[in-house]
C-alpha positions as CSV (number, residue, x, y, z in Angstrom):
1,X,0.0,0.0,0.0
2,X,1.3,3.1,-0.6
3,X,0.8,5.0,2.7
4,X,2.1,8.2,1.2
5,X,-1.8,8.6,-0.4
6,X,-3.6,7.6,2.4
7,X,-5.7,10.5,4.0
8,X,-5.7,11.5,7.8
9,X,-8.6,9.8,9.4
10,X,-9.7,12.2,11.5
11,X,-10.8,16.4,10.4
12,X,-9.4,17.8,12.9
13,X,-5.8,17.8,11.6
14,X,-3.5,20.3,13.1
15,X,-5.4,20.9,16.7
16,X,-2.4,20.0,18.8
17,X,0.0,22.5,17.0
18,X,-2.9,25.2,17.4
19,X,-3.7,23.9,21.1
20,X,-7.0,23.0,20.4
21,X,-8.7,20.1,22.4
22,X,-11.1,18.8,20.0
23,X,-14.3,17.0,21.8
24,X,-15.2,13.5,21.5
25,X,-11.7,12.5,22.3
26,X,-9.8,11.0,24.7
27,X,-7.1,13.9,25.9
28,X,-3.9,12.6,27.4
29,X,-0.3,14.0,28.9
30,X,2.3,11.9,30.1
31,X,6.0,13.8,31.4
32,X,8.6,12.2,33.1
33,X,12.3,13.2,33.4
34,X,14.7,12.0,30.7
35,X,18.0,12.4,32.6
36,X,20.3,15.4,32.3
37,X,20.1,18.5,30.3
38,X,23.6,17.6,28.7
39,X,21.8,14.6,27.0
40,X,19.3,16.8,25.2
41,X,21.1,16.6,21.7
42,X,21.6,12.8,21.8
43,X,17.4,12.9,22.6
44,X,16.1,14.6,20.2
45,X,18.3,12.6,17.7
46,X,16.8,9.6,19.1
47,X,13.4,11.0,18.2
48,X,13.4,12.7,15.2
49,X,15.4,10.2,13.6
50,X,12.5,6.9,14.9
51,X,15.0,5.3,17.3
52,X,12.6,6.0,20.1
53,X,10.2,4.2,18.3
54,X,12.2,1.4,17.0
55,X,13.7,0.9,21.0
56,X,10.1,0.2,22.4
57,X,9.6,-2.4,21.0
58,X,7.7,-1.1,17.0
59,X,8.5,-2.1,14.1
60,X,8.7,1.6,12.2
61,X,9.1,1.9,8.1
62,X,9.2,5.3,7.3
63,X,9.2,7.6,4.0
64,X,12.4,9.1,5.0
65,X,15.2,8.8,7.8
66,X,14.8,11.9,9.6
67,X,11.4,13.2,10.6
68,X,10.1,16.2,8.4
69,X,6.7,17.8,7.9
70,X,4.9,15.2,5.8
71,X,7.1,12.3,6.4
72,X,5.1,8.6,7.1
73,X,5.7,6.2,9.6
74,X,3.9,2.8,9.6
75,X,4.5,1.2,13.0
76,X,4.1,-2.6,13.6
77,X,3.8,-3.7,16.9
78,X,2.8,-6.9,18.4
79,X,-0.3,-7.2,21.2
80,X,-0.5,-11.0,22.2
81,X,-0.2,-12.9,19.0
82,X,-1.9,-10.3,17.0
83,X,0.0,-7.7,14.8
84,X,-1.4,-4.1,14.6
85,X,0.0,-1.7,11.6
86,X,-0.9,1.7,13.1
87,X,0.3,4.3,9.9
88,X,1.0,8.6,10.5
89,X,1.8,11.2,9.4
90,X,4.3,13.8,10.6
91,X,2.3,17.4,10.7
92,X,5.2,19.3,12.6
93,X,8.8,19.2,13.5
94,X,10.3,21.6,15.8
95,X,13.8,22.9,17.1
96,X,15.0,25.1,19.2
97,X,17.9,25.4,21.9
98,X,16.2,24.2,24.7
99,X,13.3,22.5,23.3
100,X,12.0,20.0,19.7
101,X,9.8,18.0,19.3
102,X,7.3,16.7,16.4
103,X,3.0,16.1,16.1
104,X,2.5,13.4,14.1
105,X,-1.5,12.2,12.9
106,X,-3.3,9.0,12.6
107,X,-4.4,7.8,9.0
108,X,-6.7,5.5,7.9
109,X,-5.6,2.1,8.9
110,X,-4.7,3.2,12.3
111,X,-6.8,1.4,14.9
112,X,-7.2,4.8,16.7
113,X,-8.0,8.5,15.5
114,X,-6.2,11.3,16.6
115,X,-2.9,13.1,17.3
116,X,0.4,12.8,19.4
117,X,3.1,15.6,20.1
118,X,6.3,14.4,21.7
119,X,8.1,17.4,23.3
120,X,11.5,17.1,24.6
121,X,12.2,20.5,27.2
122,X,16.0,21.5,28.8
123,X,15.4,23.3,31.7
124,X,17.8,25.4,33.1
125,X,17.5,24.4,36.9
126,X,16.0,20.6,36.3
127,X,16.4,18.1,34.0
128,X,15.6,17.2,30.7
129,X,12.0,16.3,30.1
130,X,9.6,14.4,27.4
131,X,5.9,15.3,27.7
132,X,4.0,13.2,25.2
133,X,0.2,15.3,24.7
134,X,-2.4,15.0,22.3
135,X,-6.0,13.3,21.5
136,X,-7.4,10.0,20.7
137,X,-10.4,7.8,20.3
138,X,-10.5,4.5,19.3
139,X,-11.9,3.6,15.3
140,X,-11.4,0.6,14.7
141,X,-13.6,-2.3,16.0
142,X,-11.9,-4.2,17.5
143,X,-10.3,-1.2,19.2
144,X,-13.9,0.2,20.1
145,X,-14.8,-3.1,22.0
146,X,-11.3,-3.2,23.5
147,X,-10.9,-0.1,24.6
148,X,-9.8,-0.8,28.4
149,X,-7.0,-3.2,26.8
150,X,-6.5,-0.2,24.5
151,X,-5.8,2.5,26.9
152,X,-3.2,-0.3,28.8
153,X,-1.5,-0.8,25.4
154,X,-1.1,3.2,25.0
155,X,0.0,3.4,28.7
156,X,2.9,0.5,27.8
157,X,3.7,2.5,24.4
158,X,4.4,5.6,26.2
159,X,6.4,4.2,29.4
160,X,8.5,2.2,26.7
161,X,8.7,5.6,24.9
162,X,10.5,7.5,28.1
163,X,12.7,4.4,29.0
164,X,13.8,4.7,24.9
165,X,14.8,8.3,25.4
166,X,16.2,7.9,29.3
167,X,19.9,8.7,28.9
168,X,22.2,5.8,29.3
169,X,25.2,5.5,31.9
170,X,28.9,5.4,30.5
């Protein structure tokens, strides 16, 4: 399939960058500490550039190394013995000294609808931080009817997400 042509599945595209909180969804922020501020450039290679993803645990084919504005990612990741193919696409990419991130949107074929925005923050006086924001509802049927297993699976995603980024001891 050519995921590249594949439309968002949801009309709200773009509310996390505006800071909208569209209804109907689920809303959701996780932050935890990623270590020390001197790890910062190591992190946010780690995330623009999918190894976060591929360290938890997913599977990721994406339509180019580096994540950019309009850039796919197709993750594969296995519940049980059941594989789900949950396919985005990058809406922003952002850099600064002491802060980057990205937004990235569900397509069709996701098993959910919605957005994610993975922020990574150096703080002057504290450490380095990942808050992972954004919206989501569940689409799909088997998602629909499995929506407490669901919610566990997005809680594992994300904790698997922040060990990913943790900084590593020497």
């Amino acid at each position: 399939m050519a995921w590249s042509d594949v439309p968002f599945s949801y009309p709200e595209v773009g509310a996390v960058t505006r800071g909208e909180r569209p209804p109907g969804y689920e809303h959701f922020g996780y932050r935890a500490s990623l270590g020390a501020a001197a790890h910062f450039p190591a992190a946010v290679d780690d995330l623009l550039s999918w190894r976060m993803h591929e360290r938890s645990g997913i599977r990721v084919t994406a339509s180019a190394p580096v994540a950019a504005a309009g850039v796919v990612l197709v993750q594969r990741f296995r519940v049980g013995p059941v594989v789900l193919i949950a396919p985005v696409r990058v809406i922003e990419v952002f850099r600064g000294e002491d802060q980057a991130g990205l937004v990235y949107g569900t397509l069709r074929g996701h098993p959910e609808q919605g957005e994610e925005r993975f922020l990574i923050e150096r703080h002057p006086e504290g450490p380095l931080t990942l808050t992972i924001s954004g919206f989501v509802r569940p689409v799909a049927w088997y998602a629909r009817v499995g929506a407490p297993v669901t919610h566990c699976v997005q809680r594992m995603i994300t904790r698997r997400y922040l060990r990913a980024l943790r900084a590593r001891e020497a």
